[in-house]
C-alpha positions in Angstrom: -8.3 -2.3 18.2 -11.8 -2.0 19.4 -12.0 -5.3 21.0 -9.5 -4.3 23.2 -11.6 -1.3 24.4 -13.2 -1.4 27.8 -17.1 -1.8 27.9 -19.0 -1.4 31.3 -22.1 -3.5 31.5 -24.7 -2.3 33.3 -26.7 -5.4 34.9 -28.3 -7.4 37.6 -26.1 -9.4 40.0 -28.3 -12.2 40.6 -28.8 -14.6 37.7 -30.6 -13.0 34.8 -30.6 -14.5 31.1 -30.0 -11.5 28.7 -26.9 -10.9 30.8 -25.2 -13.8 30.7 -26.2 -14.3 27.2 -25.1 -10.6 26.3 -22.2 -11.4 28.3 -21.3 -14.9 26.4 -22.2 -13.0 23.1 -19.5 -10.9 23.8 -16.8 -12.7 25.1 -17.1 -14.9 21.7 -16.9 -12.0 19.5 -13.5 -11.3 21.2 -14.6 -8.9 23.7 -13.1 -10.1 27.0 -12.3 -6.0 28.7 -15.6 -6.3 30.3 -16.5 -4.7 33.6 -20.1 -6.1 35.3 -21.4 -3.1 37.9 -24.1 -5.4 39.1 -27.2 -4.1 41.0 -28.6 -6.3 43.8 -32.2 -8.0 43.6 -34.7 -5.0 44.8 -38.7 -6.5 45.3 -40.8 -4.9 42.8 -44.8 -5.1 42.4 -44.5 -6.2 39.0 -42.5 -9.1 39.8 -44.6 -10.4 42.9 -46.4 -12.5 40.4 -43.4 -13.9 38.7 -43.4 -18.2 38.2 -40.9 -19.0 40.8 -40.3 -22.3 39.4 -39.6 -21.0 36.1 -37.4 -18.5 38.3 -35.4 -20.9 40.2 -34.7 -23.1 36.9 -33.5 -19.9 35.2 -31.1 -19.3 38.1 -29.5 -22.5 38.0 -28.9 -22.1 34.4 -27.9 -18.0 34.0 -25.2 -17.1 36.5 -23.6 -14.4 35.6 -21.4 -14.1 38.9 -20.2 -17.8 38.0 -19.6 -16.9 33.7 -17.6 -13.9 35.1 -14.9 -16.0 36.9 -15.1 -18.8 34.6 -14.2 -15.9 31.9 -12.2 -13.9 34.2 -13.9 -10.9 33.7 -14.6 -8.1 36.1 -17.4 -8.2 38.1 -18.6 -5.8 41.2 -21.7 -5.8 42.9 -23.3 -2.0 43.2 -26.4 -0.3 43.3 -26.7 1.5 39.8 -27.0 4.7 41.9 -23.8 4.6 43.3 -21.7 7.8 42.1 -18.2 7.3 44.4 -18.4 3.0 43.0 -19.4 3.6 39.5 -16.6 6.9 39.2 -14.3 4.6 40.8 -14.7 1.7 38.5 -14.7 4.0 35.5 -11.4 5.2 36.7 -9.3 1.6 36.7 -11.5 0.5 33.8 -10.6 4.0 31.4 -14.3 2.7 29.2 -16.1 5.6 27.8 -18.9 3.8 27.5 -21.2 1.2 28.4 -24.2 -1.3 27.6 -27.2 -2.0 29.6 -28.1 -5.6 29.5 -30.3 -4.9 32.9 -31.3 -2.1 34.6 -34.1 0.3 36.5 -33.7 4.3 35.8 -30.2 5.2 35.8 -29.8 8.7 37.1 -28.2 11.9 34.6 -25.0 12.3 37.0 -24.2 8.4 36.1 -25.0 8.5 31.8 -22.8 11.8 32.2 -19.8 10.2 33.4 -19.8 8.2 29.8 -18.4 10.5 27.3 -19.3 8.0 24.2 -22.9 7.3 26.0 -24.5 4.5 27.6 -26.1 1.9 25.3 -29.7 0.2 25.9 -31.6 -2.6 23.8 -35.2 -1.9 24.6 -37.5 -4.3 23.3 -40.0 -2.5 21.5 -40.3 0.3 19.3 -39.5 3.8 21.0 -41.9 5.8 21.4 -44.9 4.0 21.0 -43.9 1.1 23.4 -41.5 3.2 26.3 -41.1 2.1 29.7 -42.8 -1.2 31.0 -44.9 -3.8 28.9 -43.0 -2.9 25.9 -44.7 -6.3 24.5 -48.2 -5.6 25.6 -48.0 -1.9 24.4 -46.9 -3.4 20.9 -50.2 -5.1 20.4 -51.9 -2.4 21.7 -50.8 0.5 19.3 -50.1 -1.8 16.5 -46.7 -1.4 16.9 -44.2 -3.6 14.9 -42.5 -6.3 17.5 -38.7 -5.5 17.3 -35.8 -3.6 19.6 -34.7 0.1 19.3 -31.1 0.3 20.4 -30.0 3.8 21.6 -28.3 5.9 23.5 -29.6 7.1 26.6 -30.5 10.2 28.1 -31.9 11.3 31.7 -35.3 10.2 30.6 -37.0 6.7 30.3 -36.4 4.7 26.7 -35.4 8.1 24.9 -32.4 9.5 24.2 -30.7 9.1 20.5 -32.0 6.3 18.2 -29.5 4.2 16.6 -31.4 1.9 14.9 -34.3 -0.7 14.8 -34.7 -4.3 14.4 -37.7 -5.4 13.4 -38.8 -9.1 14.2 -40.3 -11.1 11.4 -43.9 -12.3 11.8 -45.0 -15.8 10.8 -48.7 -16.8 10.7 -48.0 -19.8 12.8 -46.1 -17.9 15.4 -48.1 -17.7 18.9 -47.5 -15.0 22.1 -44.8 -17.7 23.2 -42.6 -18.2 19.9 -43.0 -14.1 19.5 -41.6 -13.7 23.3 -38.7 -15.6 21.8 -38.5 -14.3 18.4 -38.3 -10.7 20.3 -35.6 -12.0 23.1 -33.1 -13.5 20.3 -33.7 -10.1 18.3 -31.8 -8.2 21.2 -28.9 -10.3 20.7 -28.8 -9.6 17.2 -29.3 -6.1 17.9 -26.1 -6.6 19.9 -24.1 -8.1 18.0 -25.0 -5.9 14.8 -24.2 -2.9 17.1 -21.0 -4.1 17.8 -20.4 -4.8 14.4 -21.1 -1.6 12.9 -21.3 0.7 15.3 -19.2 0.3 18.6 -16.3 3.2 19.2 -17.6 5.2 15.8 -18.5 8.9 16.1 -21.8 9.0 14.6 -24.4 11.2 14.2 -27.5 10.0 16.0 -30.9 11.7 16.1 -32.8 12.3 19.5 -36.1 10.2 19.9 -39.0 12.4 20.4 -40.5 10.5 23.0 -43.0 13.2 25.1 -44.0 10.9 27.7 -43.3 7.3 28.7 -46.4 4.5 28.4 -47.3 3.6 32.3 -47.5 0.3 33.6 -50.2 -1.9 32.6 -52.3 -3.8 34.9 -53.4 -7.8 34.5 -56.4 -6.7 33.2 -55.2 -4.5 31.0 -52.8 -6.8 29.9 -55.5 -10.0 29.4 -57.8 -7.0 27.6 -54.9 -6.8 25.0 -53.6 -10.4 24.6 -57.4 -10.6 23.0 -55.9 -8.5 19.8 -52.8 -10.7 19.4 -54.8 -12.8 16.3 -56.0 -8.8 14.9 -52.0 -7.5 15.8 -50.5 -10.9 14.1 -52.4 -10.3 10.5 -51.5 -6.8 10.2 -47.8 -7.3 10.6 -47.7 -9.9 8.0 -49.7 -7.9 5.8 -47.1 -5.1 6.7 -44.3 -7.4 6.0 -45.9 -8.5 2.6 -46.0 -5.0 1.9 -42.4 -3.9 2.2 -41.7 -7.4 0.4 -43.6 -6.5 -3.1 
């Protein structure tokens, strides 16, 4: 039975809110074989600016060490980098494959240890949004708001596409509401994965992805927000489209 199968979880082993709710997700879909290979906190320039308030509320609330032993699940504390740790975990675990629910750039000698492939949920649509400010780059290419799910390769956000999940665009929706719309679309994409497509031999194609989108600065970033109105009327004209 599938839900018996082991799953790896690639994630972050300080508190983080798409892994405990990936986590939770999982454990009430009957999926309770879980192994967490947890990287530690690393300081990054993108996250010096980060609401630390907002950050200390999240960490009361999202602590995936805690869910772990509450669920008795299996949880270990590793760099994501870690060949002998990872090799040895795959070993008592027997997965074949895994899902990242938080990650930086895992390396080709770790995805190659996965014969069924390593699972991501990126949060925009591959190619036109790759790497960092997935949301930003959304607006700025017009892109629909939504999450690819695929498997990965050596690369960042390519691989083989599996499918897309489009969010649905309201003319009363604002950057906050579509934040949110676009965080409870990966746990659909989750859930529909595991539905339909967890431990099936599949055919998937590769993403032509030539080269991944660099990281934007504030600027950049404030420069953008100024098309969200422009961005919002197109996708619901889009979605009016595909309706009729």
């Amino acid at each position: 039975m599938k839900k018996k199968q082991p799953i790896i979880i690639f994630c972050y082993s300080f508190p983080h809110r798409k892994t405990y709710d990936f986590v939770s997700l999982l454990v009430s879909k009957g999926y309770e074989n879980l192994w967490l290979i947890a990287a530690p906190k690393v300081n990054l320039k993108h996250n010096k600016n980060k609401d630390s308030s907002n950050n200390h509320n999240l960490s009361k609330k999202y602590n995936v060490k805690n869910l772990c032993k509450k669920c008795n699940l299996n949880f270990f504390e590793s760099a994501h980098d870690d060949k002998t740790k990872i090799s040895k975990i795959i070993t008592e675990s027997g997965s074949k494959t895994a899902l990242i629910s938080g990650a930086r750039i895992i390396k080709k000698e770790i995805i190659e240890m996965f014969p069924d492939g390593i699972i991501n949920f990126h949060p925009g649509k591959i190619p036109e949004t790759s790497g960092l400010d997935s949301f930003y780059y959304s607006i700025k290419t017009n892109s629909p708001m939504g999450v690819t799910v695929h498997i990965i390769d050596d690369r960042v956000d390519a691989g083989f596409f599996i499918f897309f999940e489009k969010v649905k665009v309201a003319s009363n929706d604002t950057l906050k509401s579509i934040k949110e719309k676009l965080y409870e679309i990966q746990l659909c994409s989750l859930s529909k994965y595991l539905d339909i497509y967890f431990g099936k031999k599949m055919y998937f194609p590769p993403i032509n992805r030539p080269k991944k989108n660099t990281p934007l600065s504030q600027v950049e970033k404030d420069t953008i927000i100024l098309r969200f109105p422009s961005w919002k009327s197109r996708q619901i004209e889009d979605n009016r489209s595909n309706e009729s």
